[in-house]
N, C-alpha and C positions, 0 to 999 in steps of 0.2 A: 943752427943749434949751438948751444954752450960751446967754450971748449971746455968745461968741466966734464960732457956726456962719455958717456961710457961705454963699450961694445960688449954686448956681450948676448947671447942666445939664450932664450925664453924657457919654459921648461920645453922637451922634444916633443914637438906633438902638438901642440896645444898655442895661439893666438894669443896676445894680449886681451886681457878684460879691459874695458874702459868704463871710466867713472869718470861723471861729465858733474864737476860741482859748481851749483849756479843760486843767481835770484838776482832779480831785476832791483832789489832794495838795498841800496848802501848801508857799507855800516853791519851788516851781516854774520860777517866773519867768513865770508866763500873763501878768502887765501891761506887766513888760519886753519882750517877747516882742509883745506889742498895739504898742506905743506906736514901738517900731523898727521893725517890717514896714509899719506908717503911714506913718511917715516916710521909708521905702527907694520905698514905691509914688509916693509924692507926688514922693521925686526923677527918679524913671520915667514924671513925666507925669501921671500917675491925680488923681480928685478922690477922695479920700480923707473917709470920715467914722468917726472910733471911736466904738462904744457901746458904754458899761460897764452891765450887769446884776448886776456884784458886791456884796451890799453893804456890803464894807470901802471902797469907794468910791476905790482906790487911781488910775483914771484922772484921778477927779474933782479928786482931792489933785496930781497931777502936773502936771493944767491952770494950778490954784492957784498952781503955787509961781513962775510964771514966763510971760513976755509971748511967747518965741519962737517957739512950737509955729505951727506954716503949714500947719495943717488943723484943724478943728472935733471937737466933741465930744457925745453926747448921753446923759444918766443917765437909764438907764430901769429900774435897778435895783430901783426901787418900784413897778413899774408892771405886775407879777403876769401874769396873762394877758392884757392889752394889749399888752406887748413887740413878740411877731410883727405886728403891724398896725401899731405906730411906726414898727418899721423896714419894712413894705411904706412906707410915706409918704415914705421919703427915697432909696427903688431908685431914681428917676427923674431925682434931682440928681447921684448919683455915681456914680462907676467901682465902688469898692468902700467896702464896709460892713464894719469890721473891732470884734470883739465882744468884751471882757474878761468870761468866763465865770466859773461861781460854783467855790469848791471843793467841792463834790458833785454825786451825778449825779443831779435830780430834778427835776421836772414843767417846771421851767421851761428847766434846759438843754436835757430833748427837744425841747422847743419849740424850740431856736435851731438843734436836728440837723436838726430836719425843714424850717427854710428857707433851710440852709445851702447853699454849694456845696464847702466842702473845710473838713476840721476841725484845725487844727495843737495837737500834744497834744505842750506843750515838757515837757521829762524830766530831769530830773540822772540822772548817768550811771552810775545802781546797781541790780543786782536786784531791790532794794526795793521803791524807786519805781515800776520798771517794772510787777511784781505788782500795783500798787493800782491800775493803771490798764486790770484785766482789766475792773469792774464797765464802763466809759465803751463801750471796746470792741465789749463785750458790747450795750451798748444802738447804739451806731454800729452795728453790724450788723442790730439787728431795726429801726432804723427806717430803713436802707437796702431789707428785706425788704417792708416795710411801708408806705411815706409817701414815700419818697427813695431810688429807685435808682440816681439820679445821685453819691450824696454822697462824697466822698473824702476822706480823712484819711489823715496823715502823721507820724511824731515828730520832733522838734526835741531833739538832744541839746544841751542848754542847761548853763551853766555848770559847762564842762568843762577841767579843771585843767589835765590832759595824756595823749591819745590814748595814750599806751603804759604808763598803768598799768592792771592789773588789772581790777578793775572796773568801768571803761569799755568794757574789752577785752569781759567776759561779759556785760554790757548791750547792746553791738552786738552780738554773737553770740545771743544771744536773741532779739532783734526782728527778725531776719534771717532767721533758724532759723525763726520763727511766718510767716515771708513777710509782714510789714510792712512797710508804706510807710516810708521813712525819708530824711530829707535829707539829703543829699553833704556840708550843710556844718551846722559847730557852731558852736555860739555860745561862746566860750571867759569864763573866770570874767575879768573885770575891772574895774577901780574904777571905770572910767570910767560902765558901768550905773546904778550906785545915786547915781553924782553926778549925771549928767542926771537922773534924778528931784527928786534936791534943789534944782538950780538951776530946773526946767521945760524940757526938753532933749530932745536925740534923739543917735541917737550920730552925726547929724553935723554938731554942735556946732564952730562953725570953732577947732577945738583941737588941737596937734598929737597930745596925747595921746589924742584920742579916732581919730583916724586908721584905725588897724588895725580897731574896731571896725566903722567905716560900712564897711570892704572887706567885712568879712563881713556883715555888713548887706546889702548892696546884692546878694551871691553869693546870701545865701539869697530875696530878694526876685526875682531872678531863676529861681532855680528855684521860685515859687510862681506864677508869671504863667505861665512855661510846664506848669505844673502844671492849671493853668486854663484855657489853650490860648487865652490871650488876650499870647505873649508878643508878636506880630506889632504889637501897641497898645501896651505898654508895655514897656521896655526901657532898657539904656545910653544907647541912641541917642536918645531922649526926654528925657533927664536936664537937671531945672533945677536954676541954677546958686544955691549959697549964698554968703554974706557970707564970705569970708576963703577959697573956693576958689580 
């Protein structure tokens, strides 16, 4: 574990949620996608823990780059079929356990389906992509049949230019058409993402420029707690406050 991680007891009562964010498609945005929904929960109150099982180790690099991140971290990328029992050890300190998954769909991601509670499958907004993401799907279903009939999963239209061209258009229209889960809000293409990475950031960075993004931040972070049916614990109304709000 870090030695940034932090100790601290979960609300009383109540397990970590875990949100297992994946796709077998590079290029995606699964860490961007990790490292903002952390930071949207953390402004809602939640003790917040990410673990990276990747191993390009992009969480691990994003800790690095920077002192400001206000939640912990743990690499367990190497750690094979130990993972699910890591993270059984740290359900008890937090609200939620949020997981930067591998690009592919094999032994160790089933592993993270089967202790998850909701799986967020972010997507650039093409046919393409969408297609590559039948193999995950396809396993999200047998191990809801199998191991996990609790489990939910969602798409994240992620770095999206602008809702009224084209093929954004036939990409919502597909996963809608399949009756897929899918969030009310996108995460729109902007600079402001890959510089929080570079500086050690979140997008809500006290920067004007980053502004629009914590809005939607904070929207899709709301529809995941209600997603979870833990919005009554975490919400607006819980929101701590940052340096330069």
């Amino acid at each position: 574990m870090s030695a940034k991680a932090e100790k601290g007891e979960a609300t009383q009562g109540a397990k970590a949620k875990i949100i297992f964010v994946t796709n077998q498609k590079g290029g995606s945005g699964k860490s961007v996608s990790v490292m903002n929904l952390a930071a949207g929960l953390h402004k809602f109150g939640a003790r917040v823990m990410v673990v990276d099982i990747d191993p390009q180790n992009t969480i691990v690099s994003w800790f690095n780059n920077g002192e400001d991140i206000p939640f912990p971290y743990s690499n367990l990328a190497a750690a094979t079929d130990k993972a699910p029992r890591e993270i059984e050890k740290l359900m008890s300190s937090y609200d939620f356990i949020i997981i930067d998954g591998r690009p592919q769909v094999d032994t160790k991601v089933t592993q993270m389906l089967m202790i998850s509670d909701l799986v967020v499958i972010p997507l650039r907004p093409n046919t393409m992509d969408f297609g590559a993401t039948k193999v995950l799907v396809d396993q999200i279903h047998l191990v809801r049949e199998e191991d996990n009939p609790d489990l939910k999963f969602a798409y994240l239209l992620n770095q999206v230019a602008d809702e009224r061209r084209m093929l954004f258009t036939l990409c919502h229209d597909e996963i809608t058409e399949k009756g897929y889960p899918l969030f009310k809000t996108h995460i729109r293409m902007r600079e402001c993402y890959p510089q929080a990475y570079a500086v050690g950031a979140t997008a809500y960075a006290p920067h004007r420029a980053f502004r629009p993004a914590a809005i939607e931040v904070s929207a899709l972070t709301e529809e995941v707690v209600e997603m979870l049916g833990v919005g009554d614990r975490f919400g607006p109304s819980k929101k701590t406050k940052t340096k330069g709000e």
